[in-house]
Backbone bond lengths (Angstrom), bond angles and torsions (degrees), N, CA, C in turn:
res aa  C-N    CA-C-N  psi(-1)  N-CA   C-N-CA  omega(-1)  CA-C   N-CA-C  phi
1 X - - - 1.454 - - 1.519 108.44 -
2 X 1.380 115.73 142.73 1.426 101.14 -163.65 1.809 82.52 -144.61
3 X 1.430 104.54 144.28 1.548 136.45 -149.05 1.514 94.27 -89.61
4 X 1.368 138.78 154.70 1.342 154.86 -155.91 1.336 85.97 -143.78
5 X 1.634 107.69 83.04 1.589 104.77 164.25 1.731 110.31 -67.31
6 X 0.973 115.85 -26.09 1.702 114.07 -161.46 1.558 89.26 -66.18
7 X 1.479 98.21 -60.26 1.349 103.22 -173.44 1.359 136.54 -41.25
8 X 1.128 108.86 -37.91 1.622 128.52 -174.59 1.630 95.48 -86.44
9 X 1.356 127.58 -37.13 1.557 119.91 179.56 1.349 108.10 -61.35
10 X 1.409 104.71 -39.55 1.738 117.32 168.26 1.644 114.54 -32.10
11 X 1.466 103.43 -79.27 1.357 125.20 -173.74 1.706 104.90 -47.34
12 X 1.173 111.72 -37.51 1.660 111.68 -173.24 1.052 107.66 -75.75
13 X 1.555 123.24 -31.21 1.665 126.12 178.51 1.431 115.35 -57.99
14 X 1.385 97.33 -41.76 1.314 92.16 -155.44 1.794 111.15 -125.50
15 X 1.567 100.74 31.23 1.545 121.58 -178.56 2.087 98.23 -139.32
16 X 1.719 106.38 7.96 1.570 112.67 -163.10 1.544 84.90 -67.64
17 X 1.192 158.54 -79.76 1.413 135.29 -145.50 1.416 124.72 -64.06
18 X 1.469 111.15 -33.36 1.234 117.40 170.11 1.249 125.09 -42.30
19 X 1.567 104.31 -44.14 1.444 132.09 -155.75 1.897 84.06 -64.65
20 X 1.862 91.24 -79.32 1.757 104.88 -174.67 1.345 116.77 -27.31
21 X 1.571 111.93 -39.30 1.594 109.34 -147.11 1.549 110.07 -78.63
22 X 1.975 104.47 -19.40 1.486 121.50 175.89 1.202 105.86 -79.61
23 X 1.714 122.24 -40.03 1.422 100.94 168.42 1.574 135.15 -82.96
24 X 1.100 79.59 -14.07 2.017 88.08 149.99 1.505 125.34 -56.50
25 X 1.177 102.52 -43.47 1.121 110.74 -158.67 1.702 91.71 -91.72
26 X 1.236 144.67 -43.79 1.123 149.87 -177.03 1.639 102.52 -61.69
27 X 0.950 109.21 -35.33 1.580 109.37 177.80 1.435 116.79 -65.29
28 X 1.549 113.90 -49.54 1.206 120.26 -176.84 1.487 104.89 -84.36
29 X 1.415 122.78 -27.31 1.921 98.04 142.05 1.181 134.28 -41.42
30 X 1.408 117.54 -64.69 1.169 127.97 172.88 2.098 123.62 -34.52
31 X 1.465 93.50 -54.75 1.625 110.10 163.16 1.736 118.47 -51.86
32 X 1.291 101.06 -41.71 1.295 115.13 -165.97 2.128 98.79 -75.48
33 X 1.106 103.57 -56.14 0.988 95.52 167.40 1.659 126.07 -70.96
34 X 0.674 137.51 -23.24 1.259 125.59 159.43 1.881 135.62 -56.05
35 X 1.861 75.50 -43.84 1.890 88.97 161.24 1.517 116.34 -46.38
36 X 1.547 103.20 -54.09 1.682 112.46 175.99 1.390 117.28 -61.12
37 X 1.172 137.56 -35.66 1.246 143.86 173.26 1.533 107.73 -50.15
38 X 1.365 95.99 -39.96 1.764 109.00 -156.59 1.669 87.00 -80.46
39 X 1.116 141.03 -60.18 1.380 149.88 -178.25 1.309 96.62 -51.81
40 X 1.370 120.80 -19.20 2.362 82.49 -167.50 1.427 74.49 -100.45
41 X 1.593 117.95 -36.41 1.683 85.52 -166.44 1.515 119.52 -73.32
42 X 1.418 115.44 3.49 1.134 114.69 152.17 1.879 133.46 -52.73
43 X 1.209 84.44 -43.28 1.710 103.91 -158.44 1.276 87.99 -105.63
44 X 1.728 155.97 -10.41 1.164 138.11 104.31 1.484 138.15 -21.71
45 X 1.337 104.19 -38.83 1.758 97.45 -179.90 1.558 100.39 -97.91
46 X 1.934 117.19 -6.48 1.576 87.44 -173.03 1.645 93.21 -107.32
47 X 1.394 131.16 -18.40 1.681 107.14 139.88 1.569 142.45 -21.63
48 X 1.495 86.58 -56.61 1.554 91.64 175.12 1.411 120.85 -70.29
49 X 1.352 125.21 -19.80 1.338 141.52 -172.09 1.470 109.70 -96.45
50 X 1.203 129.78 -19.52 1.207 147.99 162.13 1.635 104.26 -84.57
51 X 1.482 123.96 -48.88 1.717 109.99 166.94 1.887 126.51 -56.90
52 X 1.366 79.54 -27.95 1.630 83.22 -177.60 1.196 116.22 -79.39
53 X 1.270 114.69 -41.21 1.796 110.49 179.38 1.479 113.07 -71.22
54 X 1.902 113.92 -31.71 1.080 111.57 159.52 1.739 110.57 -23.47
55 X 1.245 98.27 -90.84 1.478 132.45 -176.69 1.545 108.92 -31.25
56 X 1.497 138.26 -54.46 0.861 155.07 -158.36 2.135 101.80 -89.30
57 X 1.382 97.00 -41.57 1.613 90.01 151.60 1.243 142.93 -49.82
58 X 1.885 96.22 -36.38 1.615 101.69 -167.20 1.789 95.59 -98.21
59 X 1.258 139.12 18.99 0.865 153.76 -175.08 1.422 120.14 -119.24
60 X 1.369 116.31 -23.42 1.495 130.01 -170.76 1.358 99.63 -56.59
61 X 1.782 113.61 -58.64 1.932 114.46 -169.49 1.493 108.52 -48.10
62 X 1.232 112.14 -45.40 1.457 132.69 -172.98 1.793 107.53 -46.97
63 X 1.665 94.59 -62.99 1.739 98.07 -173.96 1.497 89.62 -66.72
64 X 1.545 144.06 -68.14 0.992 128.05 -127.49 1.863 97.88 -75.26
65 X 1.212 109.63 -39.73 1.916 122.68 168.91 1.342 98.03 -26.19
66 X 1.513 126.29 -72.41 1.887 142.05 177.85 0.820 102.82 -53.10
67 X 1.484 127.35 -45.68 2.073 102.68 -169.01 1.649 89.23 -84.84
68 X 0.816 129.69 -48.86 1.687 121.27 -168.07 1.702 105.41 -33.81
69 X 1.507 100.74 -56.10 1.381 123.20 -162.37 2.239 102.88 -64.70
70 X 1.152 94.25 -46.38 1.056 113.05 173.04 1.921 113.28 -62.35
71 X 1.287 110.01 -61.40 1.551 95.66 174.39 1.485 115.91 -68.48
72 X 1.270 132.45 -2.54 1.405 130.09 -168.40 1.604 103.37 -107.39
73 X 1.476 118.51 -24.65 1.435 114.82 165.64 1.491 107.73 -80.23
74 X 1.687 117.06 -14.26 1.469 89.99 175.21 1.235 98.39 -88.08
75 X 1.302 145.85 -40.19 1.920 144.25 -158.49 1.780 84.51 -82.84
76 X 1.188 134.93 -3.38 1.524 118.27 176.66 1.793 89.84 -77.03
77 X 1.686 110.33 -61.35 1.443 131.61 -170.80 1.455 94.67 -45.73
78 X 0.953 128.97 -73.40 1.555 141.12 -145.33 1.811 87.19 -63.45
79 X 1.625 125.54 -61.95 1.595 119.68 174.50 1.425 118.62 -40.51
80 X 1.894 115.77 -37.66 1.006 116.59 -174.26 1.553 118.95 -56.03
81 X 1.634 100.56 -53.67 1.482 106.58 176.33 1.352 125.74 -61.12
82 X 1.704 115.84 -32.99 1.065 118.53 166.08 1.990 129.55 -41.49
83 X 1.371 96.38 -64.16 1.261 129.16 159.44 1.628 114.76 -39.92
84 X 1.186 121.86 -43.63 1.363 134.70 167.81 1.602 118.72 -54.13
85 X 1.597 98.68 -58.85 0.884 123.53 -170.66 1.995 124.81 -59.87
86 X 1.713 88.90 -39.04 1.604 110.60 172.28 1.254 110.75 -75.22
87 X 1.545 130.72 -25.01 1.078 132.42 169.07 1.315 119.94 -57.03
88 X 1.529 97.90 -57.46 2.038 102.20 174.51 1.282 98.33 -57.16
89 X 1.018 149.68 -34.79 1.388 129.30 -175.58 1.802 117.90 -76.86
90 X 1.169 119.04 -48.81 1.203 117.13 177.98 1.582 103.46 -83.92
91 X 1.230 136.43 -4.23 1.326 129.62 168.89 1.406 120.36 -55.64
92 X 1.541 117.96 -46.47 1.523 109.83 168.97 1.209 123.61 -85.90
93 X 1.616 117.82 -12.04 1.568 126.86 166.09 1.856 120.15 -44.95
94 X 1.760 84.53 -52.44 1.407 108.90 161.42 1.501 128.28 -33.22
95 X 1.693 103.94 -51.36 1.556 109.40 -141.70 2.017 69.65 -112.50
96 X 1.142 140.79 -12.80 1.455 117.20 160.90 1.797 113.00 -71.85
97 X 1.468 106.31 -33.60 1.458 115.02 174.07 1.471 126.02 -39.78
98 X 1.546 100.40 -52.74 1.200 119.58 -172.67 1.061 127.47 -64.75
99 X 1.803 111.76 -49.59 1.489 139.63 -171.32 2.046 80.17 -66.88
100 X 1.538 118.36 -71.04 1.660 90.88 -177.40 1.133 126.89 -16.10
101 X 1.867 98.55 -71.90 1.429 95.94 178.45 1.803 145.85 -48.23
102 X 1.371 98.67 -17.24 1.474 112.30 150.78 1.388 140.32 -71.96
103 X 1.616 111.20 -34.63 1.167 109.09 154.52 1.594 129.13 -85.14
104 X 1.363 116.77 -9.64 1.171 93.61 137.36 1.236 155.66 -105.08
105 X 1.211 119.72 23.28 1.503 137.98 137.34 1.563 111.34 -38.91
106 X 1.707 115.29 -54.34 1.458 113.45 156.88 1.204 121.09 -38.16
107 X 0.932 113.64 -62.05 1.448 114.75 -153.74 1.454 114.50 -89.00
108 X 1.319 107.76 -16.91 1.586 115.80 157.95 2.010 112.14 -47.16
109 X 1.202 124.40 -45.90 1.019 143.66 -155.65 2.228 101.16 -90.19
110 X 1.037 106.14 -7.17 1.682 128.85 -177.25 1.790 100.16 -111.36
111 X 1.708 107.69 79.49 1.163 91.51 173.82 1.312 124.84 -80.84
112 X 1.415 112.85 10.85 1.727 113.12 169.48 1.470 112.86 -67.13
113 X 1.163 140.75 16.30 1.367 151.46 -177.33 1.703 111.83 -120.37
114 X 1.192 97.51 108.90 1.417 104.02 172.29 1.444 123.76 -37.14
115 X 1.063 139.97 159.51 1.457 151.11 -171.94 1.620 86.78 -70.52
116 X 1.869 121.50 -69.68 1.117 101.94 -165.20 1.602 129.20 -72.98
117 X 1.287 109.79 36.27 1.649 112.88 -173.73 1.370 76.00 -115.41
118 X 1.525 146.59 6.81 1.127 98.03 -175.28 1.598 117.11 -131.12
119 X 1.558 95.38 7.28 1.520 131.01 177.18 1.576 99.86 -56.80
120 X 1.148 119.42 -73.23 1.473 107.41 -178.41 1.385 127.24 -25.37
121 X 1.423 123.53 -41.31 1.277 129.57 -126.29 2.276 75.14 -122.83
122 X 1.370 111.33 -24.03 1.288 93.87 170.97 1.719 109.95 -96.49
123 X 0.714 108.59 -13.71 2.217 120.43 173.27 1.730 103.43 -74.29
124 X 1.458 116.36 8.27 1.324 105.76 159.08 1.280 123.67 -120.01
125 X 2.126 108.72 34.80 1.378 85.86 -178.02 1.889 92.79 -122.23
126 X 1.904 96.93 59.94 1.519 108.94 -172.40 1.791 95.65 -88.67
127 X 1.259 115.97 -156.55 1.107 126.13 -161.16 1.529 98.01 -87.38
128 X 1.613 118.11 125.03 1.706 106.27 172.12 1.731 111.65 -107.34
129 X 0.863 85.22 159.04 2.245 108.55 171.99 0.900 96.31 -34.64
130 X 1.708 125.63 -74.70 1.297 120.12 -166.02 1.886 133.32 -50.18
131 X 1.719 100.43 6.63 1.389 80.99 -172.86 1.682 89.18 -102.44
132 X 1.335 120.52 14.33 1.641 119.87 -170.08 1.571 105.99 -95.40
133 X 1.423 104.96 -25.74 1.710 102.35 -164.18 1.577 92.37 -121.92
134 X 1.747 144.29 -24.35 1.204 155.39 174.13 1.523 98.67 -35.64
135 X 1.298 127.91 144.10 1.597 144.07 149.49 1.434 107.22 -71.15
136 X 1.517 113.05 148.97 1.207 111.90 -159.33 1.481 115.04 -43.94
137 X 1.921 98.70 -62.08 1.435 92.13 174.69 1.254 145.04 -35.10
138 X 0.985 113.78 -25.26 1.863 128.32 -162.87 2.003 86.27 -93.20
139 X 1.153 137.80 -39.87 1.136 146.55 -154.99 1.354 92.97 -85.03
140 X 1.361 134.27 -29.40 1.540 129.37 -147.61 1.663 75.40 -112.38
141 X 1.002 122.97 -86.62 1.695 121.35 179.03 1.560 107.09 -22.69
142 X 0.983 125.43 -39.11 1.695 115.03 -172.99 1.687 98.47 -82.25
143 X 1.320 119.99 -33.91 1.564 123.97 -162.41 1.687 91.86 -67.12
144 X 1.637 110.04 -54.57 1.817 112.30 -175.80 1.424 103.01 -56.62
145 X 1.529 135.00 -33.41 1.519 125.20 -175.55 1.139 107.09 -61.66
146 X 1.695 112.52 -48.46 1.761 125.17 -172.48 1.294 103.50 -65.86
147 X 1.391 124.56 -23.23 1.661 104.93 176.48 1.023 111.99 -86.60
148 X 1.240 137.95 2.23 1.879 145.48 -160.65 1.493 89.91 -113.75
149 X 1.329 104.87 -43.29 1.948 96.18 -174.52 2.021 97.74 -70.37
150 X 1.061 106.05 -55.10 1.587 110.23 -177.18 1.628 108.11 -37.02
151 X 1.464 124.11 -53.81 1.408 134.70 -173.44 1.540 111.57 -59.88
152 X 1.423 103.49 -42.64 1.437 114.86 -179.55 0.959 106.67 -55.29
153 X 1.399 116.58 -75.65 1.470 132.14 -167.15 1.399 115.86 -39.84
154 X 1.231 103.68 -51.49 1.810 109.74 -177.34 1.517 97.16 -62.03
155 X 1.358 126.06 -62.41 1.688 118.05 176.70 1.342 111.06 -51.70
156 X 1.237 140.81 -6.29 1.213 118.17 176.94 1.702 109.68 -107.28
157 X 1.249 115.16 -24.94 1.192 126.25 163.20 1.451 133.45 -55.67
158 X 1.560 88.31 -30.09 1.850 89.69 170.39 1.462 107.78 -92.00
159 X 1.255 126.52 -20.99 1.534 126.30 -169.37 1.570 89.75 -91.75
160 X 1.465 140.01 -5.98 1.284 129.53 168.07 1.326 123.85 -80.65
161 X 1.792 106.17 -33.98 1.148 114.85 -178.31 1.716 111.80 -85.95
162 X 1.426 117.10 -3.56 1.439 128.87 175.16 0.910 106.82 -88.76
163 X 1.676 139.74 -42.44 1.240 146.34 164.22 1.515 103.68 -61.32
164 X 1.657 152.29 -70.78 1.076 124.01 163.27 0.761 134.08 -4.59
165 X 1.659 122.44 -63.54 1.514 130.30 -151.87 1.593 93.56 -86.61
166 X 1.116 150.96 -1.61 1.312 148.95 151.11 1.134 114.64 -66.04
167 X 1.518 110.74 -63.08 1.596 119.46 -178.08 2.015 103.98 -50.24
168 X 1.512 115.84 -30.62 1.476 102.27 179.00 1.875 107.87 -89.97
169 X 1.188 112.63 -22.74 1.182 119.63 -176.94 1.983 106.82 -55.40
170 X 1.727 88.73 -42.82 1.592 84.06 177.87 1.358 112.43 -79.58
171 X 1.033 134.01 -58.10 1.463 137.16 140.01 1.418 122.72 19.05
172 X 0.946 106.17 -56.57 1.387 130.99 174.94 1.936 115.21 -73.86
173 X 1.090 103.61 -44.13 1.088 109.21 174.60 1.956 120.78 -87.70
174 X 1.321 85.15 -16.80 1.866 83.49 157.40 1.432 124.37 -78.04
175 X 1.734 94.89 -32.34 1.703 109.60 178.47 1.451 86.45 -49.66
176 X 1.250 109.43 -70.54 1.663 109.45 -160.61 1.273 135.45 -46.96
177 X 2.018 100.09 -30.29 1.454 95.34 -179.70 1.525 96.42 -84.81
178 X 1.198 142.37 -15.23 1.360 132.73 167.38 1.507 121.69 -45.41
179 X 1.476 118.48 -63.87 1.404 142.60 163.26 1.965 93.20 -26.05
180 X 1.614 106.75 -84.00 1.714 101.04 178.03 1.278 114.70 -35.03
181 X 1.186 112.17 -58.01 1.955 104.35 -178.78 1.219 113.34 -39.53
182 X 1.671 112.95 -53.05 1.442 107.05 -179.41 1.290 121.10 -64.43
183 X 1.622 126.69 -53.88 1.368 126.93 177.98 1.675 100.70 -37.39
184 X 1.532 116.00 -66.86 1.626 114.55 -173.38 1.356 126.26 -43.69
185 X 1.530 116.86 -22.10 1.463 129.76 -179.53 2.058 102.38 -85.88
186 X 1.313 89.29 -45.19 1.597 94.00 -176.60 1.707 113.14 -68.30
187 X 1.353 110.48 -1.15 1.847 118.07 -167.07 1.665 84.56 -100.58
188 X 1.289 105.37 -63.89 1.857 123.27 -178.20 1.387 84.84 -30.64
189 X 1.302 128.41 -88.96 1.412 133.28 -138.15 1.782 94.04 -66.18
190 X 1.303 120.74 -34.42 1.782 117.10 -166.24 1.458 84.28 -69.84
191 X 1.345 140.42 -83.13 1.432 146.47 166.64 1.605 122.59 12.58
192 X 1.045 87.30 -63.83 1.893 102.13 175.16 1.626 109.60 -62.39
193 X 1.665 105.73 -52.19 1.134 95.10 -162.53 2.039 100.83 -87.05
194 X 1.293 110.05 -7.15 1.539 112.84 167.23 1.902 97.13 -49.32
195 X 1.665 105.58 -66.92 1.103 83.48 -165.96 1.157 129.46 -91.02
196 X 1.571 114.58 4.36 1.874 107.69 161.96 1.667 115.81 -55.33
197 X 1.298 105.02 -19.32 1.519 115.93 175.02 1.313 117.25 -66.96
198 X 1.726 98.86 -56.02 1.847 105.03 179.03 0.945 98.08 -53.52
199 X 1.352 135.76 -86.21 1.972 137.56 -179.90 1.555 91.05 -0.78
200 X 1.283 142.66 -78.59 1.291 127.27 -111.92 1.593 74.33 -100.11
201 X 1.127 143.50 -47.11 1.720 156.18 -169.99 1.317 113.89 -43.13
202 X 1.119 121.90 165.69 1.649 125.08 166.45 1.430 106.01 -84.23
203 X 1.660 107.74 135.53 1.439 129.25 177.43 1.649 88.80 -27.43
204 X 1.655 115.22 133.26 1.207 115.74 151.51 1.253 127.59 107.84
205 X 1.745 105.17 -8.21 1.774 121.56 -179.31 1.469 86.65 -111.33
206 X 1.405 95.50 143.68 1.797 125.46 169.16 1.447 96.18 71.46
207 X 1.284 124.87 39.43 1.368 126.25 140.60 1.639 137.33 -59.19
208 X 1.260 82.95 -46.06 1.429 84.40 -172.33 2.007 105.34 -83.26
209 X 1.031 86.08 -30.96 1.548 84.19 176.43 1.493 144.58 -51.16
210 X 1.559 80.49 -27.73 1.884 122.41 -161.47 1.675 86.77 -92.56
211 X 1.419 124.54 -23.74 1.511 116.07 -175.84 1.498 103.04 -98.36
212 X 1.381 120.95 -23.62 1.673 125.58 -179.14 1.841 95.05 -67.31
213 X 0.852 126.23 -68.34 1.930 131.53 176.22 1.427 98.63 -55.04
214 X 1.066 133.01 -43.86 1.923 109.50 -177.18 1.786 94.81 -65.23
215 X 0.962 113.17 -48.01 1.652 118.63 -172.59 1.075 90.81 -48.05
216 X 1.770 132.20 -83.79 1.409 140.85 -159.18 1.508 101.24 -29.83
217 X 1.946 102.65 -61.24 1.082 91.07 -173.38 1.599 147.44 -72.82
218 X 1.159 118.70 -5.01 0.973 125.39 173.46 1.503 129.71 -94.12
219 X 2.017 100.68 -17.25 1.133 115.47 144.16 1.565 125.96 -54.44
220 X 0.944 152.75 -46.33 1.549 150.61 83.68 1.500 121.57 45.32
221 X 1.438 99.91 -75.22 1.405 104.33 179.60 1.635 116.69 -73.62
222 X 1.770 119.31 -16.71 1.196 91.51 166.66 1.408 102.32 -100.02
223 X 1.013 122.59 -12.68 1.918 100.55 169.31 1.233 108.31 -65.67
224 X 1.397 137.94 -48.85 1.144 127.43 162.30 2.064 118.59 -26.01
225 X 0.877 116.84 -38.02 1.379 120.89 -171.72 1.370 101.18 -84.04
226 X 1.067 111.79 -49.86 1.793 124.14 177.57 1.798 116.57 -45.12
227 X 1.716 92.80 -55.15 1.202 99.95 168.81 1.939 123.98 -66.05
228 X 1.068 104.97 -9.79 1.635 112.11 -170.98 1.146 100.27 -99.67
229 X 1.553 124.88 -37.43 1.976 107.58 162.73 1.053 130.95 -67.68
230 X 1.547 109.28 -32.98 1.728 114.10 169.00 1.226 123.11 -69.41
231 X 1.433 117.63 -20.13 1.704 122.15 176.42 0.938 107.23 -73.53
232 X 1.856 132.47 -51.95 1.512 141.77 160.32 1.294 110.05 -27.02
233 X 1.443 105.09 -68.06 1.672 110.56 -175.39 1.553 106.14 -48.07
234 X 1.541 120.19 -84.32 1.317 120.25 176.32 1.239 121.42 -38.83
235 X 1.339 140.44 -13.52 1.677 136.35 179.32 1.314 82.03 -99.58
236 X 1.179 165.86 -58.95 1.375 152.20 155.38 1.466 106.36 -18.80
237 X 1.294 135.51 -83.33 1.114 121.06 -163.94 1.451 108.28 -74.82
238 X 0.894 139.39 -42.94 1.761 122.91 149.94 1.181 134.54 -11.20
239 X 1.140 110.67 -57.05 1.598 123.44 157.18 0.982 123.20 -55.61
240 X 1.449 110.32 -53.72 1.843 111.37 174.84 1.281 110.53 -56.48
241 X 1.270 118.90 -33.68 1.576 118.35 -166.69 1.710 99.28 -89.20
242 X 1.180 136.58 -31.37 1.372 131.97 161.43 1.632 131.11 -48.80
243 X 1.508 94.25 -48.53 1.466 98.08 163.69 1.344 125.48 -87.92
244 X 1.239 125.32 -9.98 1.471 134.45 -175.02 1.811 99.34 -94.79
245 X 1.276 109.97 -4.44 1.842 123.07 -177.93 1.703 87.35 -97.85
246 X 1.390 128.24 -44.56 1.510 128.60 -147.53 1.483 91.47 -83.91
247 X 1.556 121.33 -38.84 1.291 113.58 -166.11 1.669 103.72 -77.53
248 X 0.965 120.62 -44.02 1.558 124.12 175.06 1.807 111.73 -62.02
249 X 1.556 105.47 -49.46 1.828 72.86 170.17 1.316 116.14 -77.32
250 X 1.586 148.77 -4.89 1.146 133.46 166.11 2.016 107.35 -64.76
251 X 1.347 104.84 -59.10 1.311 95.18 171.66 1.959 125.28 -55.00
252 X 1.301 119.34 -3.71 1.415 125.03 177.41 1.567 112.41 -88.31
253 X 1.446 101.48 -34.62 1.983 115.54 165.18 1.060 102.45 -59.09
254 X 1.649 134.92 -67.62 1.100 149.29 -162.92 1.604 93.44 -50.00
255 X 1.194 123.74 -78.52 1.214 141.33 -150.64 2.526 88.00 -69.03
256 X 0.573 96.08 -33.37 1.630 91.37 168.03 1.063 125.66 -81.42
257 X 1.239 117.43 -27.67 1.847 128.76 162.11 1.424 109.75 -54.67
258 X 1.313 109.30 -38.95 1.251 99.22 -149.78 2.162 97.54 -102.46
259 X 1.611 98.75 -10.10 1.193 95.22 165.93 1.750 132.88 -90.40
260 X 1.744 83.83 13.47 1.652 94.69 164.33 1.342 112.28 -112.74
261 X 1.021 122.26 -5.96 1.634 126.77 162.05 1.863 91.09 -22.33
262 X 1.186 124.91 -99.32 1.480 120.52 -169.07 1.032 116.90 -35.00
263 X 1.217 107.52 -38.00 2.154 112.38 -167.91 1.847 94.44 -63.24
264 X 1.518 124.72 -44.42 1.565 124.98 179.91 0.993 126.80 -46.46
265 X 2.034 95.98 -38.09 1.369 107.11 -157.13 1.768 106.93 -85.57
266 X 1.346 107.80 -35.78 1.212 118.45 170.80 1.685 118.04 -43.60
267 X 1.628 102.33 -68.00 1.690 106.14 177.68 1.360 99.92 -64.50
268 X 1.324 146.31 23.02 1.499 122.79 176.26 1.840 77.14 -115.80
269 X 1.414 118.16 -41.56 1.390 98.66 173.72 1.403 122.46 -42.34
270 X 1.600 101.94 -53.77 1.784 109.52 -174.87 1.188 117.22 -67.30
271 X 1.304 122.47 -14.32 0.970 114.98 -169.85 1.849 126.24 -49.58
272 X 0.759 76.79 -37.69 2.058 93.03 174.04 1.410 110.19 87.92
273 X 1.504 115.33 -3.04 1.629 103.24 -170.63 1.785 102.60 -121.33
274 X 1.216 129.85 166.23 1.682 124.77 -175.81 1.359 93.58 -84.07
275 X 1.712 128.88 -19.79 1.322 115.92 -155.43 1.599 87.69 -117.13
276 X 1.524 121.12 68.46 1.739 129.10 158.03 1.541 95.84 -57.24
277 X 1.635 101.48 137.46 1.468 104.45 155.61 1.074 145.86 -59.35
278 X 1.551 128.37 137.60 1.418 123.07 -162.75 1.787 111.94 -32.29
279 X 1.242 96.06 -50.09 1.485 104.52 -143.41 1.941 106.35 -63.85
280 X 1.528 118.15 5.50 0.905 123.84 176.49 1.879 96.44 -86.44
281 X 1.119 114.49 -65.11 2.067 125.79 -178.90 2.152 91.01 -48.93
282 X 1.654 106.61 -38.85 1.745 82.39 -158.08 1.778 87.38 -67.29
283 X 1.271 128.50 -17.44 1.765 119.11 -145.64 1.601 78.21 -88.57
284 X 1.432 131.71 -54.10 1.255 124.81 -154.31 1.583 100.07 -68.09
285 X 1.299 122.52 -37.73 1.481 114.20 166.36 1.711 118.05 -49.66
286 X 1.320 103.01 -41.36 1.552 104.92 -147.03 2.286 89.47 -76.54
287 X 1.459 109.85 -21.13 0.861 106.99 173.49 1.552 128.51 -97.32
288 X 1.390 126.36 22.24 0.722 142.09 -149.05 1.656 96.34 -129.37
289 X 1.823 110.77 -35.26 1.292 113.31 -172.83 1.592 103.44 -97.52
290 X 1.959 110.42 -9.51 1.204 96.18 175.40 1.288 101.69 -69.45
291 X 1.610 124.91 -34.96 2.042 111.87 -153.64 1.785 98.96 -75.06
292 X 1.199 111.27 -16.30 1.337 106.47 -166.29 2.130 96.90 -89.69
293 X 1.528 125.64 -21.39 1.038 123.16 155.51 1.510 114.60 -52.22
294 X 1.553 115.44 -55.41 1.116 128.86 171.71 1.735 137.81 -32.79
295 X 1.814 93.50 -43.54 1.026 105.12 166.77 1.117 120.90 -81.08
């Protein structure tokens, strides 16, 4: 088949606007649709962008409710361990605190110990750590021990300072019968030599003198006697009151040991770990054999 160029140049000559005016017109279809294309996917993506924030509004209380909830269980967690953590540390600070304070309850009751040996051991029953980071329980159990040590202490303190004042009362009265010994030795010796004097004197000088020293002295000799029953007596009750002080602060330790029984049992509760230190099981034993001494 063979092509009719003339012909076909023909047809284009004289069909040329028709031709243009369709591809004119096909073009500005073409444009036209594309404009529209461009518009829905406009008004497609700003629907969707308008559903989502919708959506993401009615969702906001929700997320922000969870993260709130969420950062406050971790800073709850994170305090918890903290809190845990300060406990194990002042927990055995505690339980060395305490045991002081028991021995000196002992040693309150040993008045061969100076007052200032025993200051230390009462300057630790100030405010401790453990009642800042402790769970209630452990805080309320240590507060009932601290009021049993407080009660003690003051009762043993006044029956120490009553027992003192005996121990100087007799004291005092040895000073004294010492002092008589001497005056009586110092009369003896004036006496003798009064009367190596009379001897050598005329009948009748250093009479009166020689009767002022028998007087003295025998004034003397019964204070001397006076003073030797009351020293007996008072070194008697001195004693009684020393050992009747020793038996009560041993029973005031006892009786404080055993009012930390709970305070042990508690920090071995808090403790947070299975492997609590002995010394919480040896205290709850050791108080356990005082109530049964007790009984």
């Amino acid at each position: 088949m063979t092509l009719d160029i003339e012909l076909i140049r023909q047809f284009l000559l004289q069909h040329a606007e028709t031709i243009l005016t369709w591809l004119v017109a096909g073009l500005v279809m073409m444009l036209l649709a594309r404009f529209e294309l461009r518009r829905a996917v406009r008004r497609s993506a700003q629907a969707m962008s308008e559903s989502v924030a919708t959506t993401v509004a009615a969702c906001v209380p929700d997320i922000a409710h969870a993260a709130q909830v969420g950062s406050a269980a971790a800073e709850g967690g994170a305090v918890q361990m903290q809190r845990a953590e300060a406990l194990r540390r002042v927990a055995l600070d505690t339980v060395a605190a305490v045991m002081a304070r028991g021995r000196w309850l002992e040693e309150v009751g040993n008045l061969r110990l100076p007052e200032d040996a025993l200051l230390p051991g009462r300057r630790g029953s100030g405010a401790d750590p453990l009642l800042v980071v402790a769970p209630q329980p452990v805080v309320q159990a240590y507060l009932a021990a601290q009021r049993t040590f407080e009660t003690m202490a003051a009762q043993l303190q006044a029956r120490r300072r009553d027992a003192l004042a005996l121990q100087d009362a007799a004291q005092a009265l040895v000073a004294e019968a010492a002092q008589i010994e001497q005056e009586t030795a110092s009369i003896v010796l004036r006496f003798e030599q009064v009367n190596a004097q009379a001897a050598q004197a005329p009948q009748g000088e250093g009479g009166d003198y020689q009767r002022f020293l028998i007087q003295k002295y025998h004034a003397l000799g019964q204070r001397e006697k006076e003073v030797a029953q009351a020293r007996t007596e008072m070194q008697a009750r001195a004693a009684h009151a020393a050992e009747a002080l020793a038996t009560e602060a041993h029973a005031a330790a006892a009786r404080y040991t055993e009012s930390l029984a709970p305070l042990m049992q508690q920090l071995r509760a808090a403790w947070g770990h299975g492997d609590s230190p002995d010394v919480f099981d040896s205290w709850v034993r050791e108080a356990g054999g005082v109530r049964e001494e007790r009984a």
